[in-house]
C-alpha positions in Angstrom: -65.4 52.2 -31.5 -62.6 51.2 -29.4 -65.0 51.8 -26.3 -67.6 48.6 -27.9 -64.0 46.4 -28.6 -63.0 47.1 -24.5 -66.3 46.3 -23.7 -66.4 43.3 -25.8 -63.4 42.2 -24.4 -64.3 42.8 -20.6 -67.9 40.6 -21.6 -65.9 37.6 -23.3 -62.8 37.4 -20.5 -65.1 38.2 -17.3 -63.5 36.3 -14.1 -66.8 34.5 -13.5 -66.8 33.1 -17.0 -62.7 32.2 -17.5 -62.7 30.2 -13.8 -66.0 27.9 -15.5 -64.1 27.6 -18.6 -60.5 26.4 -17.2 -62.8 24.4 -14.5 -65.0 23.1 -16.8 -61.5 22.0 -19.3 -59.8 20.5 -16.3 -63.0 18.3 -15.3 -62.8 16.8 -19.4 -59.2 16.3 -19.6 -59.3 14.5 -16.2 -62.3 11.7 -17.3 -59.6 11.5 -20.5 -56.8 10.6 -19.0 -58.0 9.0 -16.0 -60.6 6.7 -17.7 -60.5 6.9 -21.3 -56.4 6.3 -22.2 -55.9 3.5 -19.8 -58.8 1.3 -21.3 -58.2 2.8 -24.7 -61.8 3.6 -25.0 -62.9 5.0 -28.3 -64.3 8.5 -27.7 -65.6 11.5 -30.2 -64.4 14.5 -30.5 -60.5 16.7 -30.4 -59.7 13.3 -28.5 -60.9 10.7 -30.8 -59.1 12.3 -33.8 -56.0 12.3 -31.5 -56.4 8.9 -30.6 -56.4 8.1 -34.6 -53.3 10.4 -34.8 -51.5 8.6 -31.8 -52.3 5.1 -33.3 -51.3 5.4 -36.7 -48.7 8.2 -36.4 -47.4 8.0 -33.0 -48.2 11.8 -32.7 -49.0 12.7 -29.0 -52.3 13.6 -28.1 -51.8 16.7 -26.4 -49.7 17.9 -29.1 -52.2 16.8 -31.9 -54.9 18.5 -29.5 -52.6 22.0 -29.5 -51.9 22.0 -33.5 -56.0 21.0 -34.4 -57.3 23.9 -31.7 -55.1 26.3 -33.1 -56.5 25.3 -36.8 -59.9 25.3 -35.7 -59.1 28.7 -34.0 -57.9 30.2 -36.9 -60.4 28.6 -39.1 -63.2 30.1 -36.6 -61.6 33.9 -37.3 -62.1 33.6 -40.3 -65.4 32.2 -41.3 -67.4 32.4 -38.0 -65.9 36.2 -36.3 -63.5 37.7 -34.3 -66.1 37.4 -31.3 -67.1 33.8 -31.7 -63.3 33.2 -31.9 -62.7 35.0 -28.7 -64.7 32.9 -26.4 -62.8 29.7 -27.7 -59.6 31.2 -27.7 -59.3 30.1 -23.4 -59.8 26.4 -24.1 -58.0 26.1 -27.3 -54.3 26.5 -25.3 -55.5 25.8 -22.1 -57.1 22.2 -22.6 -53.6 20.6 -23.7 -51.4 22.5 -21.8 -53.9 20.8 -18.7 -54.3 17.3 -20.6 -50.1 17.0 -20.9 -50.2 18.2 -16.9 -52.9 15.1 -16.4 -51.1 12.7 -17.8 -48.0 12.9 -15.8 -49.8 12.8 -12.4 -49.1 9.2 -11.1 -51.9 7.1 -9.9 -54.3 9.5 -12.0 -54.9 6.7 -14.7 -55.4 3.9 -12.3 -58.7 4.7 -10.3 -60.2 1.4 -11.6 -60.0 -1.2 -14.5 -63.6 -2.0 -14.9 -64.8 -0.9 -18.5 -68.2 -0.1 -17.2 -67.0 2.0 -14.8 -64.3 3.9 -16.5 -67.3 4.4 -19.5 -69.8 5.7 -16.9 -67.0 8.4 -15.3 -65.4 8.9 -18.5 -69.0 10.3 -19.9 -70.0 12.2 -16.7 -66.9 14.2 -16.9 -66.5 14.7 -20.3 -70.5 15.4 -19.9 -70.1 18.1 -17.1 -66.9 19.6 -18.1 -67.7 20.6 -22.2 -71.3 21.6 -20.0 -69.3 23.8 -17.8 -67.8 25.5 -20.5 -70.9 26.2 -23.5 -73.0 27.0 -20.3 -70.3 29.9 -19.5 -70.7 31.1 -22.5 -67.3 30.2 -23.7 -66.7 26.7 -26.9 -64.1 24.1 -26.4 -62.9 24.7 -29.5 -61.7 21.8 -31.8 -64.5 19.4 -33.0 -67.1 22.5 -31.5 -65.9 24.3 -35.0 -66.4 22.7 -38.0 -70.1 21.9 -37.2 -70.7 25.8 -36.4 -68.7 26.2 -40.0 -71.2 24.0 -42.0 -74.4 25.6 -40.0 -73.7 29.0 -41.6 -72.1 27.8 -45.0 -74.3 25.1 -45.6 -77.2 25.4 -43.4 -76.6 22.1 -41.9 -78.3 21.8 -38.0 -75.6 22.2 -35.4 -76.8 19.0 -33.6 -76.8 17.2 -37.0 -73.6 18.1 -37.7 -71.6 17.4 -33.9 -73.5 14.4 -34.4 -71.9 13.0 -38.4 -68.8 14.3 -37.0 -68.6 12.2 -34.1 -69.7 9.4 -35.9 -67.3 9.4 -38.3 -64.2 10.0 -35.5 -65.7 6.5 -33.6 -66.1 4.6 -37.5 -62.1 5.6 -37.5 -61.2 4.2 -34.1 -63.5 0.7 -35.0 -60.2 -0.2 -37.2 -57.7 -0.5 -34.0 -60.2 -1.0 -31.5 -61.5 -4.3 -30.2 -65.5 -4.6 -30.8 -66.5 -4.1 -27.1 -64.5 -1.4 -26.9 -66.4 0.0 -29.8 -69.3 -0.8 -27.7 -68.6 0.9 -24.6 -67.2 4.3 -27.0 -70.6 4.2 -28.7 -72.1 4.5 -24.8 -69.5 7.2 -23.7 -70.5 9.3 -26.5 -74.4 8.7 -25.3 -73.9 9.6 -22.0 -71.6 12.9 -22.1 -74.2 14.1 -25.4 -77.1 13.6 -22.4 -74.8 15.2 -19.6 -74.6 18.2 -21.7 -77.9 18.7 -22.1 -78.4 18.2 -18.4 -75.8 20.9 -17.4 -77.0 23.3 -19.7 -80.6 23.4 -18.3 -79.2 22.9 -14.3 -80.8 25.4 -12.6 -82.8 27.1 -15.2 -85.8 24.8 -15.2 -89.1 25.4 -13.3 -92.4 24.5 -12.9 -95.6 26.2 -14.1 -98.7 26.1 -12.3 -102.2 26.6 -13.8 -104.8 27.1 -10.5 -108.5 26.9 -11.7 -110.8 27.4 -8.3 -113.7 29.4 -7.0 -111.3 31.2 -4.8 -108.6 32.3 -7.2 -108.9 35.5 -5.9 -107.7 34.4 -2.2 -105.2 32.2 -4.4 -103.7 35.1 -6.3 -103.0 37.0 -2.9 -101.3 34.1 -0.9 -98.9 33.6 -4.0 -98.0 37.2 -3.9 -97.7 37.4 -0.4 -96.1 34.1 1.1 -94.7 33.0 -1.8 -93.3 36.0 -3.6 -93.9 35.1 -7.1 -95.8 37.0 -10.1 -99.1 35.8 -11.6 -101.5 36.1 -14.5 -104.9 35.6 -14.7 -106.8 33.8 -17.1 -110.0 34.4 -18.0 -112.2 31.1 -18.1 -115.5 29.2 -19.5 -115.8 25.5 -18.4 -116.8 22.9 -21.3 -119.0 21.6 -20.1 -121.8 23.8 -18.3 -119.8 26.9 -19.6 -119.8 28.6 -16.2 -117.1 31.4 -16.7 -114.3 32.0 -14.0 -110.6 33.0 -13.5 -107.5 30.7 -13.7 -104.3 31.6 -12.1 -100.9 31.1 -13.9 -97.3 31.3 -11.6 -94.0 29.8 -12.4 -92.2 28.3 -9.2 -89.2 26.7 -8.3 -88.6 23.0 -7.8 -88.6 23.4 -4.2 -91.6 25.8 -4.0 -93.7 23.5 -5.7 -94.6 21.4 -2.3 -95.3 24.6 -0.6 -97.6 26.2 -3.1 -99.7 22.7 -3.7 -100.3 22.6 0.1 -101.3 26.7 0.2 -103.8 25.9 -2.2 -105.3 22.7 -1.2 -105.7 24.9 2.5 -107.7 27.4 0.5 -109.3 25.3 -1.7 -109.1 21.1 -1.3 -111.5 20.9 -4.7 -109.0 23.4 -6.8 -107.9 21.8 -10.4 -103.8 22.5 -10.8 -102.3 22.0 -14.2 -98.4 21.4 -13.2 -95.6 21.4 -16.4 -91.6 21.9 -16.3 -90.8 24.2 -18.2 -86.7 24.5 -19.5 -85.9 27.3 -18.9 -87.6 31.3 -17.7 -86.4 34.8 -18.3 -87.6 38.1 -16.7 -88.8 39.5 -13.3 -87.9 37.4 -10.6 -85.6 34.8 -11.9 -83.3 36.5 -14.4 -84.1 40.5 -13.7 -84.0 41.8 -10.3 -87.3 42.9 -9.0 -86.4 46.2 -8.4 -85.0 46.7 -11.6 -88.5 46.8 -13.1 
């Protein structure tokens, strides 16, 4: 027992994983300080309900940040697990011990003035930097919580829910904040929601290839041999005169692609390729070592 708690332990603090995690907090407190406070940009999230706290209490937002993550912390050991807790337990101290360390920097919050710009930045770091840390493995803790809460008490999709939350954070800012301000909040929130997305499938997506051609067979060999990837053959019937024949499936990466079309096309110029992304593969040759299996 205490042997699968160590190992537990060793899987949820692994180097690797904490220096993405304190990274990946230090890129999102930096767009909030250095482009969200000085224009007073509405924003969802931990931050947009210590915004709210700031205006109307004059609480300061790294302390509101410290006393809501620890809630949410404590809230998440005891609904969600010990082991869900664990891998939030990094960013719950460390994101406003860093966002109090940000904000006494000078000439941090005065890279630029523009409201595009600092709504553009803002959402590429917030983007990348919450990215950085789900893609480790690890939550941000705070508003990451209550949405996980309501998925397993109430069934409620996790998207759905980060979604009504945030919503309801940028409602709450609309009362202090000037309409185009509202405006460019409502755009922040677009962009870092995309930027997550986009981190979390970085380097994970690749292409499939379907080959049909009268020489799949010389086809098959050259992606073996000069290429290095797997395949799977298909049988085949044509619909239209029904003449049956063999297909070739491979899954490449984005740079092999170029090299594989123009392998082909010397084998075969007439051969029909069916090309598709595909988000993400596991197995042989991407996530397992070859000569593991």
């Amino acid at each position: 027992m205490k042997q699968d708690i160590v190992k537990e332990l060793r899987g949820t603090f692994d180097i690797k994983k904490i220096f993405f995690v304190l990274l990946g907090n230090t890129i999102y407190s930096a767009g909030i300080v250095a482009f969200v406070l000085p224009t007073g940009m509405i924003t969802g999230g931990t931050t947009g309900l210590g915004l709210i706290a700031n205006t109307y209490f004059g609480v300061p937002i790294e302390l509101f940040a410290a006393v809501f993550n620890v809630i949410m912390f404590i809230l998440a050991v005891v609904i969600l697990g010990k082991t869900f807790a664990l891998t939030s337990l990094i960013s719950t101290f460390y994101f406003p011990v860093i966002l109090g360390v940000l904000q006494n920097i000078e000439g941090i919050q005065n890279l630029t003035d523009d409201p595009m710009l600092c709504t553009i930045f803002a959402g590429v770091s917030i983007g990348v930097g919450i990215g950085m840390v789900i893609k480790a493995g690890a939550s941000t803790g705070g508003m990451d919580i209550p949405p996980l809460i309501c998925n397993k008490k109430f069934g409620i999709p996790v998207s759905v829910g980060l979604y009504v939350f945030d919503f309801a954070i940028l409602i709450g800012q609309m009362f202090f904040r000037d309409r185009e301000k509202s405006l460019y909040g409502i755009l922040l929130v677009m962009i870092y929601t995309v930027l997550v997305d986009k981190v979390l499938l970085m380097g994970k997506s690749q292409m499939q290839v379907k080959i049909m051609s009268r020489k799949c067979n010389e086809i098959n060999e050259m992606i073996h041999q000069k290429l290095d990837r797997g395949t799977t053959l298909y049988k085949t019937e044509s619909g239209y005169l029904h003449n049956e024949g063999v297909s070739v499936m491979t899954v490449v990466s984005n740079r092999e692609l170029p090299k594989l079309n123009e392998l082909v096309m010397s084998i075969d110029s007439e051969a029909f390729m069916v090309i598709s992304q595909v988000s993400e593969v596991k197995g042989r040759g991407f996530t397992l070592h070859k000569h593991l299996l």
